[in-house]
C-alpha positions in Angstrom: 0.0 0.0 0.0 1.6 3.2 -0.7 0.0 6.0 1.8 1.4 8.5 -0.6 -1.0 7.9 -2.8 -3.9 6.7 -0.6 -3.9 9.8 1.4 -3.5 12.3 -2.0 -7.2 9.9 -2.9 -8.7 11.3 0.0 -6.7 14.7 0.3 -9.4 16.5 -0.3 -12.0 15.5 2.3 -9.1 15.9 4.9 -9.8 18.2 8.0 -6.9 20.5 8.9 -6.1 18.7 11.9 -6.1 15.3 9.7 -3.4 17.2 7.3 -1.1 18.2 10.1 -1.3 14.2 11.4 0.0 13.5 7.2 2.7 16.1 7.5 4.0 14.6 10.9 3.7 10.9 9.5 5.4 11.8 6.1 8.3 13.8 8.1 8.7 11.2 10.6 8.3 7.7 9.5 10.8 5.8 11.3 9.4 7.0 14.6 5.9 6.7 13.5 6.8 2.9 12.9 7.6 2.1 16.8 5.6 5.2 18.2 2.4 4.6 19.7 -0.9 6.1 19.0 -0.7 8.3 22.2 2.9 9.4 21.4 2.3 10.7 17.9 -1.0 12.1 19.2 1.3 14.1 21.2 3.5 15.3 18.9 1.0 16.6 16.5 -0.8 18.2 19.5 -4.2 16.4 18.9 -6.0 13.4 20.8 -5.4 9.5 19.8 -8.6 9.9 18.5 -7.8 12.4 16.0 -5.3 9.8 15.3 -8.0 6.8 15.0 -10.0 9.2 12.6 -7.1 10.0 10.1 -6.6 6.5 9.0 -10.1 5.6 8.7 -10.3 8.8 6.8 -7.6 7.4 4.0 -9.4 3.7 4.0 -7.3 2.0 7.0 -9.0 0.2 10.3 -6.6 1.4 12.3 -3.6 2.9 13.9 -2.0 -0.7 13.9 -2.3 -1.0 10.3 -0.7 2.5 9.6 2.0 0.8 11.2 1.9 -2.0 9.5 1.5 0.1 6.0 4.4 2.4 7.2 6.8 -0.8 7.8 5.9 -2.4 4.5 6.5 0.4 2.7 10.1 0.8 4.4 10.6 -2.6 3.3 9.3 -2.4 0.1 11.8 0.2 -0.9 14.7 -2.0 0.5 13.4 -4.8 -1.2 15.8 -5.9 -4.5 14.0 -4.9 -7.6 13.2 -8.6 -9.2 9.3 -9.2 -7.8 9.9 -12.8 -8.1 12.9 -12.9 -5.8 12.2 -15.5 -2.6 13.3 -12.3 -0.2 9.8 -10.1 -1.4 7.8 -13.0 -1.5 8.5 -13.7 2.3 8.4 -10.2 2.8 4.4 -10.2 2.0 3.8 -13.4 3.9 5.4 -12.2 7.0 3.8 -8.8 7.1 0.7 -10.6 6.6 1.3 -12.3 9.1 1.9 -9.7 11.3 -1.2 -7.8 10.6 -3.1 -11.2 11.7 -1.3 -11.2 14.8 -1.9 -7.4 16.1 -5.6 -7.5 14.2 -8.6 -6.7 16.5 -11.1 -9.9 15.7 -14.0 -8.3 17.6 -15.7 -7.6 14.6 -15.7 -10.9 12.8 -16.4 -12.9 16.1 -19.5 -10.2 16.4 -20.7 -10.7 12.5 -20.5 -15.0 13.1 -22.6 -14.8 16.5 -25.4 -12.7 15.0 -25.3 -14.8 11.9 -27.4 -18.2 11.4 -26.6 -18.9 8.0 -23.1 -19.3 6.2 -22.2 -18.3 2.4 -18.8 -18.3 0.2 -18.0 -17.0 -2.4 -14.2 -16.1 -4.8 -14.2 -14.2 -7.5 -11.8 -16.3 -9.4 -10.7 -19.9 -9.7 -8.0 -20.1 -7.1 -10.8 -17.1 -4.8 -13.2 -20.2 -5.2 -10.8 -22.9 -4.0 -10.3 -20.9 -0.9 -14.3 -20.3 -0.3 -14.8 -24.4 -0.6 -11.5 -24.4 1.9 -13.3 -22.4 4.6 -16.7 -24.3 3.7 -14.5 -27.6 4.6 -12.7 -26.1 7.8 -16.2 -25.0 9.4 -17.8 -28.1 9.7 -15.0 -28.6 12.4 -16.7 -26.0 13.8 -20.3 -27.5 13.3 -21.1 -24.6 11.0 -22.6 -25.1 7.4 -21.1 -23.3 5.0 -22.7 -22.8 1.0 -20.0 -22.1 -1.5 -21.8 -20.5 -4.6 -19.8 -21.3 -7.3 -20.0 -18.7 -9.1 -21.2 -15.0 -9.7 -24.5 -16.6 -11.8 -25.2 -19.1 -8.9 -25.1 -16.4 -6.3 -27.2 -14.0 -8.6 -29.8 -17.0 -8.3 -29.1 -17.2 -4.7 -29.3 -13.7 -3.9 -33.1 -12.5 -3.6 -33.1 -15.5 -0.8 -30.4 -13.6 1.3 -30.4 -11.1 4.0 -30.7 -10.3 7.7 -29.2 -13.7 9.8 -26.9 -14.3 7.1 -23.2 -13.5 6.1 -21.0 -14.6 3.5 -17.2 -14.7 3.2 -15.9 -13.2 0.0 -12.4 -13.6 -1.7 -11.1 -11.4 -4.4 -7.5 -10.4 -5.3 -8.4 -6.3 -5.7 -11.2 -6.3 -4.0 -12.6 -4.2 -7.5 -14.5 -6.1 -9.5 -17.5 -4.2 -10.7 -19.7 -6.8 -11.0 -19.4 -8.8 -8.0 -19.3 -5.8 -5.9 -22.2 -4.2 -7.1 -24.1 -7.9 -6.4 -22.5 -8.2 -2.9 -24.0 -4.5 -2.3 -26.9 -5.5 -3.2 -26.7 -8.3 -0.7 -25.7 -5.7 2.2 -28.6 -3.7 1.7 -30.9 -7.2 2.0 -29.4 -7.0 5.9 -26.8 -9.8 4.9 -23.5 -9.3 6.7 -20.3 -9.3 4.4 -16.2 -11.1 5.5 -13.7 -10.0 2.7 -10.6 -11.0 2.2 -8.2 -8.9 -0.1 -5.1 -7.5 -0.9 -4.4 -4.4 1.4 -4.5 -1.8 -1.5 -7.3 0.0 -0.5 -10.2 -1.0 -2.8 -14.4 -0.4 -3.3 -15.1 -4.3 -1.7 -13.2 -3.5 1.8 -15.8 -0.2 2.4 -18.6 -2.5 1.6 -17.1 -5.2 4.6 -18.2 -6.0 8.1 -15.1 -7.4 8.8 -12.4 -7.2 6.5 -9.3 -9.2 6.1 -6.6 -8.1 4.1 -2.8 -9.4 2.8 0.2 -8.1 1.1 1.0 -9.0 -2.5 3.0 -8.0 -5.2 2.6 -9.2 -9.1 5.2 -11.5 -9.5 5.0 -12.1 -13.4 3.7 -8.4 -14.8 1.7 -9.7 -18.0 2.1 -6.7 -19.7 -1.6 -7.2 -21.4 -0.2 -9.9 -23.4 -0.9 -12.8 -20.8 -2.6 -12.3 -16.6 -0.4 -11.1 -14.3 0.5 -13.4 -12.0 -0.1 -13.4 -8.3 0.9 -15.6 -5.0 -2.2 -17.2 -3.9 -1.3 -18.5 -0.6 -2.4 -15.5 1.5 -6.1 -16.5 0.9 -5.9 -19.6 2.5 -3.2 -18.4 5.4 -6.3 -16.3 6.4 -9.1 -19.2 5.9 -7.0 -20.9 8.4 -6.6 -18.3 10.6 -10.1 -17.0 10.5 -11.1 -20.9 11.3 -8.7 -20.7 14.6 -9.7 -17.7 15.3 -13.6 -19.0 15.6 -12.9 -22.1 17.0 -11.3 -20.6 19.7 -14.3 -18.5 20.4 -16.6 -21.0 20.4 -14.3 -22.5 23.6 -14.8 -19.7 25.7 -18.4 -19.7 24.8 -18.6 -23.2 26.3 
């Protein structure tokens, strides 16, 4: 994610105090990487809060994934300039990775007890294999969950879900036109959405309850003459982790 760019997106609709927080971060990265929220709250002379609102203002969840944004994008810029080198692929897994650890799962615990049914969906082949993977995980879990296998069966699906229900949804960008106009469709029915994504920021994680996102890089660039090529392991990292996650809930609920 570059925040360059994400904040000159929302620029704009900034407040002045929100621009003065963007000046600090851009002057000050490398403390802003280690500082706490309270720290940097002080040094721009505002409240944590202020803080909380700037990065919801240019499409984060948090001070924690500022952080985490600021960090990849100091690595990024050390990172050797061939996408497919071994070093940058384990640079995206393990900042994934970290984002999972520090994450906040209140949300997604709070969408699954509210919900009674269970739903699926990727927008591509390898998005679909991960829907069926969580669809196989939760039954450890004793929960059903329906994989439409497409975007024409969930268009058939769709006028029969709404409030009591959620769905997980995979997609690389998280900006596929189509699916996302369906799935907000689907949100307005009352039906609760769980998306996982890359971390640019993208039109499906503003639509989510509970949002999930990884780092990724195109590793082959097609150059429009064949796809560009993607790591695809990151989808089901998170299946797993979002199975765990549950599971572990369910314990303390006895």
């Amino acid at each position: 994610m570059e925040l360059e760019s994400q904040v000159a997106a929302h620029y704009g609709e900034m407040t002045a105090v929100e621009r003065t927080i963007w000046q600090y971060i851009k002057a000050n990265p490398d403390q802003c990487r280690t500082a706490s929220i309270s720290q940097v709250a002080r040094a721009c002379h505002v409240a944590p809060t202020s803080i909380t609102r700037f990065t919801h203002r240019i499409g984060l969840s948090g001070y924690a994934e500022l952080k985490m944004a600021l960090k990849w994008q100091m690595e990024s810029e050390e990172a050797p300039p061939d996408p497919f080198a071994l070093d940058r692929c384990l640079q995206d897994y393990r900042l994934t990775l970290d984002a999972l650890e520090t994450r906040d799962y209140a949300d997604y615990l709070a969408v699954l007890d509210q919900t009674q049914r269970l739903f699926a969906f990727g927008t591509g082949e390898v998005q679909r294999h991960a829907a069926r993977e969580i669809k196989r995980l939760f039954m450890f879990c004793q929960r059903s969950v329906f994989v439409a296998e497409g975007m024409t069966e969930l268009s058939a699906i769709a006028p029969r879900i709404g409030t009591g229900d959620a769905i997980f949804v995979f997609s690389m960008t998280g900006n596929n036109p189509a699916a996302n106009a369906l799935l907000a469709r689907l949100k307005t029915q009352g039906c609760r959405l769980i998306t996982v994504t890359s971390y640019e920021d993208n039109a499906l994680s503003h639509l989510s309850d509970a949002h999930f996102g990884f780092y990724n890089h195109k590793v082959i660039n097609g150059n429009g003459t064949r796809p560009d090529a993607h790591l695809s392991a990151p989808f089901f990292l998170i299946s797993e982790i979002l199975f765990v996650k549950y599971h572990e809930h369910q314990k303390t609920l006895g």
